[in-house]
C-alpha positions in Angstrom: 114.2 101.6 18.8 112.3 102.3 16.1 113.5 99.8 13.0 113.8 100.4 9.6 112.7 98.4 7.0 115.2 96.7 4.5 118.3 97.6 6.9 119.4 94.6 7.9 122.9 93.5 6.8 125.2 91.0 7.8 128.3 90.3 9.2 131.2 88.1 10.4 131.2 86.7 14.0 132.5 84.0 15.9 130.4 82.4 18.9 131.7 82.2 22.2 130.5 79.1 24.7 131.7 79.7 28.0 129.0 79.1 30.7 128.4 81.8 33.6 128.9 79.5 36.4 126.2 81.3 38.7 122.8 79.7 39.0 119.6 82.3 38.9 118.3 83.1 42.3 114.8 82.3 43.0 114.3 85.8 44.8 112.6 88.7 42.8 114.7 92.0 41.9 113.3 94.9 44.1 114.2 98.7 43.7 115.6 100.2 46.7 116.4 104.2 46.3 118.3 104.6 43.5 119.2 100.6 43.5 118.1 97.6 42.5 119.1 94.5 45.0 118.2 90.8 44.6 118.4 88.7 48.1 119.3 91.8 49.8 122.3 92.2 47.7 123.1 95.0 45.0 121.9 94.2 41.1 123.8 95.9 38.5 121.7 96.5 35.6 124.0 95.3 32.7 123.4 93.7 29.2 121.7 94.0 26.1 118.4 94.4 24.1 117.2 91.4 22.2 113.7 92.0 20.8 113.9 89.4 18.6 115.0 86.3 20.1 111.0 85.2 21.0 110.2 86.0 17.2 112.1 84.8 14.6 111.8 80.8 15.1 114.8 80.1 17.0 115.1 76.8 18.8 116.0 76.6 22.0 119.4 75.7 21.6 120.3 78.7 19.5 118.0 80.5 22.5 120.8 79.3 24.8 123.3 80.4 22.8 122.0 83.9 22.1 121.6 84.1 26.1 125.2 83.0 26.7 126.7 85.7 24.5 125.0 88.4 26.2 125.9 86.6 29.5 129.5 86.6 28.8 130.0 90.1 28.4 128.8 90.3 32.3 125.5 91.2 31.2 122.6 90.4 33.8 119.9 91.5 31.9 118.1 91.9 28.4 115.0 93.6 27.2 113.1 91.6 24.8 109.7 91.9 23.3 106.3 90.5 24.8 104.2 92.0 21.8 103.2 90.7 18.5 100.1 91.8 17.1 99.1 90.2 13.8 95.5 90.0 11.5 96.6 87.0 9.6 98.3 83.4 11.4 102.5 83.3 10.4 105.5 82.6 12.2 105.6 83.8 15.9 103.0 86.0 17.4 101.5 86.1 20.5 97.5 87.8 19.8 95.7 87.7 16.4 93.0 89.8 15.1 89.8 88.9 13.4 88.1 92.3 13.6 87.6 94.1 17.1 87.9 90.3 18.6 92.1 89.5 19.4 92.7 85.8 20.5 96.0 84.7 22.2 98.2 82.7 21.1 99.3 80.1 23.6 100.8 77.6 21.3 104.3 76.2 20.1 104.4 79.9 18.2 103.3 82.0 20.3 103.3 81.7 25.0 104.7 78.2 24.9 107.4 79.7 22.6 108.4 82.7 25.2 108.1 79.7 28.2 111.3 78.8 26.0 112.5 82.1 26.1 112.1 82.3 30.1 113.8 79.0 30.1 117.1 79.9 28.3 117.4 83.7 29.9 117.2 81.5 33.7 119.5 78.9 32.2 122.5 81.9 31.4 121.7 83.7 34.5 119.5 86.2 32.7 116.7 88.5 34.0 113.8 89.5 31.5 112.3 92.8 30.8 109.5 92.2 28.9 107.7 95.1 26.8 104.1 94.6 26.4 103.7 97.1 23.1 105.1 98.9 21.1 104.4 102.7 19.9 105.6 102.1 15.7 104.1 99.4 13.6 106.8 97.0 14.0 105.0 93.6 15.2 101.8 95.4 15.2 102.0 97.7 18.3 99.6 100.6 19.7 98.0 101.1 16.0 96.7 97.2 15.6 94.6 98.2 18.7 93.3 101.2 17.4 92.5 100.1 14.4 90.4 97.0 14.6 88.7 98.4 17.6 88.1 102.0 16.7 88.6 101.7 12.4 91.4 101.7 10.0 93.2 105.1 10.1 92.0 106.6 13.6 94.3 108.5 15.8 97.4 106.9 17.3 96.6 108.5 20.4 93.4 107.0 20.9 95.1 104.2 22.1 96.1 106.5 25.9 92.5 107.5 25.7 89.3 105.2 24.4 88.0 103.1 27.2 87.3 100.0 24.8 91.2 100.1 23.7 92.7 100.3 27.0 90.6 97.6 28.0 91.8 95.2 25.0 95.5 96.2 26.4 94.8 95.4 29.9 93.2 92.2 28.8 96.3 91.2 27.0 98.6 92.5 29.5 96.6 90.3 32.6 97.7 87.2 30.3 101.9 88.0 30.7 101.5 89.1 33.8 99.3 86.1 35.7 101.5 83.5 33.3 104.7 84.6 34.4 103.7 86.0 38.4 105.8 83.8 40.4 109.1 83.8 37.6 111.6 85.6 39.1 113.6 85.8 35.8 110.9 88.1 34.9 112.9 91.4 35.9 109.8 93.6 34.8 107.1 94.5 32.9 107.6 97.9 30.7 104.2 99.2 29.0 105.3 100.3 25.9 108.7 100.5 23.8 108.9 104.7 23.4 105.4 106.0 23.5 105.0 109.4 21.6 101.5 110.9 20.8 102.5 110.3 17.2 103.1 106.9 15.4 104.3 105.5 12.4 101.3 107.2 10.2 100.4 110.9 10.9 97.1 109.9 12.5 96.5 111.7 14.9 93.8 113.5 17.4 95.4 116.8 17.8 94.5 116.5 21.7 97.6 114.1 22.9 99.6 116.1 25.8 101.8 115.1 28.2 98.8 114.5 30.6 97.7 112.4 28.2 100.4 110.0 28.4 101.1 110.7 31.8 97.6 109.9 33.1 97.5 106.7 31.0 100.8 105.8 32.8 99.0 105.8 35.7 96.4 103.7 34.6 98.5 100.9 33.5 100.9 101.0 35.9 98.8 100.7 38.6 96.8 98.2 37.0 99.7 95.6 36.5 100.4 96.2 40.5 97.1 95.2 41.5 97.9 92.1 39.8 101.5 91.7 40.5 103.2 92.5 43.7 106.7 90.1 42.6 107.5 92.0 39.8 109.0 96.1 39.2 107.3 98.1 36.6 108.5 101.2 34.1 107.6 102.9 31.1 109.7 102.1 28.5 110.5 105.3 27.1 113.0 107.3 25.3 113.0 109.7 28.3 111.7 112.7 26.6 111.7 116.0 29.5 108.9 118.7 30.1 111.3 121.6 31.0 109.7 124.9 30.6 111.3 127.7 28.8 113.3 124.9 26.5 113.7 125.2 22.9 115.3 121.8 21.7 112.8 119.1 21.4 113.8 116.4 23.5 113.1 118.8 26.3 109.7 120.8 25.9 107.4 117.9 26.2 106.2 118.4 22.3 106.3 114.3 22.3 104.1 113.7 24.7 106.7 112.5 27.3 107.4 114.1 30.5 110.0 112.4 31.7 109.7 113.7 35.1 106.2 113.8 35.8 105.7 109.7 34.9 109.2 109.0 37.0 107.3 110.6 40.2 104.0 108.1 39.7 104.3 105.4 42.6 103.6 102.6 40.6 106.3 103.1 38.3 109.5 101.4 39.9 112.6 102.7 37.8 112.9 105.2 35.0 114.0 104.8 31.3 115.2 106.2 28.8 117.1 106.1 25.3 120.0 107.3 23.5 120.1 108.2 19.4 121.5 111.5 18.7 121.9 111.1 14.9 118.7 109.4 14.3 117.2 112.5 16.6 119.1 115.4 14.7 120.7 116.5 18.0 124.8 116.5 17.3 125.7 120.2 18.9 127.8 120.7 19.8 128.7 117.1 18.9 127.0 113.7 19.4 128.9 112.1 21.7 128.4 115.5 23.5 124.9 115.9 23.4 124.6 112.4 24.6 126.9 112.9 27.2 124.6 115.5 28.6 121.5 113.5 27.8 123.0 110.8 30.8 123.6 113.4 32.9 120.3 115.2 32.7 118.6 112.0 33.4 120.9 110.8 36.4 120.2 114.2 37.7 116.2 112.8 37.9 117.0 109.5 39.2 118.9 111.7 42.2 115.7 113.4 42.5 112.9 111.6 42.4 115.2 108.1 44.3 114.7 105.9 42.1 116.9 104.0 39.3 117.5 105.0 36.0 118.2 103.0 32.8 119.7 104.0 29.9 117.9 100.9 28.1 118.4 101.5 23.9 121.5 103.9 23.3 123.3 103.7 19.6 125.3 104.6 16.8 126.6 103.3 13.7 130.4 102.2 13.0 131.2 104.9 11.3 129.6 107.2 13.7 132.7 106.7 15.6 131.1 104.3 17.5 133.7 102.7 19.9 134.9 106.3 20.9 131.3 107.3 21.3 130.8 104.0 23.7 133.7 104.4 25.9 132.4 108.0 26.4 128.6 106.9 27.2 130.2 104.2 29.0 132.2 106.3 31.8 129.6 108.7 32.1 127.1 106.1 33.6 129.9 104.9 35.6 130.7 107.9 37.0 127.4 110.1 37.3 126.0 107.1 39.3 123.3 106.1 36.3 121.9 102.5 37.6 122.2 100.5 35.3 122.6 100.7 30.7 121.9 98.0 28.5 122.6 98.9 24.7 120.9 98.2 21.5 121.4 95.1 20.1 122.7 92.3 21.0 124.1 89.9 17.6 124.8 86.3 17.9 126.1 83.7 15.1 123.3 80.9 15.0 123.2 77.5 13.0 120.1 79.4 11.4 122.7 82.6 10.3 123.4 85.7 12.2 120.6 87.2 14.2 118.9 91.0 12.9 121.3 93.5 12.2 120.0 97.1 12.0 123.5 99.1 11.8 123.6 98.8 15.5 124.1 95.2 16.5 127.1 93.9 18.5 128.2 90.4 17.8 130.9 88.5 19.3 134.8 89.3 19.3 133.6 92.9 17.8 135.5 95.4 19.5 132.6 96.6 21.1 131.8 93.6 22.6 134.6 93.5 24.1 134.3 97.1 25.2 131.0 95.7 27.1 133.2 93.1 29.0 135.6 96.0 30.3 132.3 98.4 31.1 130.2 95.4 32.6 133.0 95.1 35.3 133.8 98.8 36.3 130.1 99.6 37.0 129.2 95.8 38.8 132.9 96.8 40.7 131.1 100.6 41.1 128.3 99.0 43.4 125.2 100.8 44.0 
């Protein structure tokens, strides 16, 4: 998701405490065909994103709490960020730039902080999948990289393609990855939240292709497995397709995404992809519709290439028709097979206020959370 600025409203919710009664394996989730399994057993993919919860100062007992809420929905899973790239000191980050030169930030703000994070996640139950970048400027991202490195205003792509960047990534990357190698809440690594050739500034080479991407895909990928042999790795994408012939957008690779050829690398584990047919224009013959499709398309890939599929981000707003639009999205990952969905966001009700709410959040005793309770059951009663 890409957020917006100056969108975040409020709202009434009510905090739920009830404790999953499971304790957290200490066995790592593998991918197996279209499946994930932990222990030999099937993992449903179920639950939430939280990007925020290892960046906006939260104790640990509001941690907990945020964890809980996801867990009581029947959600085994969240995506959260591992990124936050800053040129001046404040509040939580985790690398800070004085020119070309980033230092980590292992303190109270910055690893210790997401050892806290780890700690809660385990506590409720919770696997981690942690996204090392993001492609839009929100907590720094792909551009920081680029431009301390290569010079203020240089092309976003640049970051898929200059040796001295890719290096600074994989240097930052081997720090999450070697802390957290033998933490089997960590589900997986993702390289980047939805990489496009484009950014949040029009900077741009005029060179970025889907081999661009794809080939950079490679590199990381298989860089994190010759560190890591515990954990699974994907993309983190919004699943864009390559299809020849195709005039809508999210189909003729024109993003820089090719859904299919990155699925078919053998270093990437499981697939991703994302869901937000207002934001992307696409409503014909309806949204719900369109989206409906979108699942479909992109379960048809998972049957192909045997491995699992997550529909990771998907949202729209209240009065998009939102429930309606959910119970649809819903049955359709139940149904096609999909592995696994988590939604965007999760909301909790913390002593600190309520958590980030960009139009799409989901606290407690909203209908949709409730909805998630139903849906969490029917695909975990599904089976792999």
């Amino acid at each position: 998701m890409k957020l917006q600025a100056g969108f975040l409203t409020l709202a009434l919710a009510t905090v739920s405490f009830s404790k999953p009664m499971a304790r957290q394996s200490a066995s790592y989730v593998k991918a197996e065909g279209q499946s994930f399994t932990l222990d030999g057993q099937p993992y449903t993919v179920f639950g939430s994103n939280s990007y925020w919860v290892g960046l906006t100062g939260l104790t640990t007992d509001d941690m907990d709490v945020v964890f809980n809420n996801i867990a009581t929905t029947g959600g085994t899973t969240v995506r959260t960020w591992g990124f936050n790239e800053v040129t001046s000191a404040s509040g939580d980050y985790y690398q800070l730039w004085n020119g070309s030169t980033p230092t980590i930030n292992y303190g109270s703000t910055g690893l210790e902080n997401f050892d806290n994070v780890v700690a809660a996640a385990k506590e409720n139950n919770i696997r981690l999948i942690v996204t090392l970048t993001n492609n839009w400027s929100d907590y720094g991202g792909m551009d920081v990289y680029v431009n301390q490195i290569l010079g203020e205003g240089q092309p976003h792509d640049y970051f898929y393609s200059n040796p001295e960047v890719i290096a600074a990534f994989q240097n930052y990357v081997k720090v999450w990855v070697e802390r957290y190698l033998d933490e089997p809440t960590i589900f997986g690594w993702e390289l980047v939240n939805e990489p496009r050739c484009t950014g949040s500034t029009s900077a741009t080479s005029g060179n970025c292709t889907t081999t661009t991407i794809t080939d950079w895909v490679k590199t990381m990928s298989a860089y994190i497995k010759s560190i890591d042999s515990n954990h699974l790795v994907g993309l983190g994408d919004e699943g864009w397709f390559n299809w020849s012939g195709s005039t809508d957008y999210a189909y003729d690779g024109c993003q820089g995404v090719d859904f299919d050829a990155n699925l078919a690398i053998d270093t990437i584990d499981f697939g991703t992809f994302h869901l937000y047919p207002y934001s992307w224009g696409e409503e014909t013959p309806s949204a719900m519709a369109w989206g409906q499709g979108w699942i479909e398309d992109h379960c048809s890939a998972q049957a192909t290439y045997n491995k699992p599929v997550l529909m990771e981000e998907f949202g729209v707003t209240v009065d998009q028709n939102q429930t309606t639009t959910y119970e649809n999205w819903y049955s359709t990952v139940i149904e096609s097979g999909l592995t696994g969905v988590l939604i965007w966001q999760a909301g909790s009700n913390l002593t600190s206020g309520l958590t980030p709410n960009d139009g799409f959040t989901i606290y407690p005793d909203s209908p949709v959370y409730y909805l998630e309770e139903q849906y969490s059951a029917q695909l975990k009663a599904r089976g792999n």
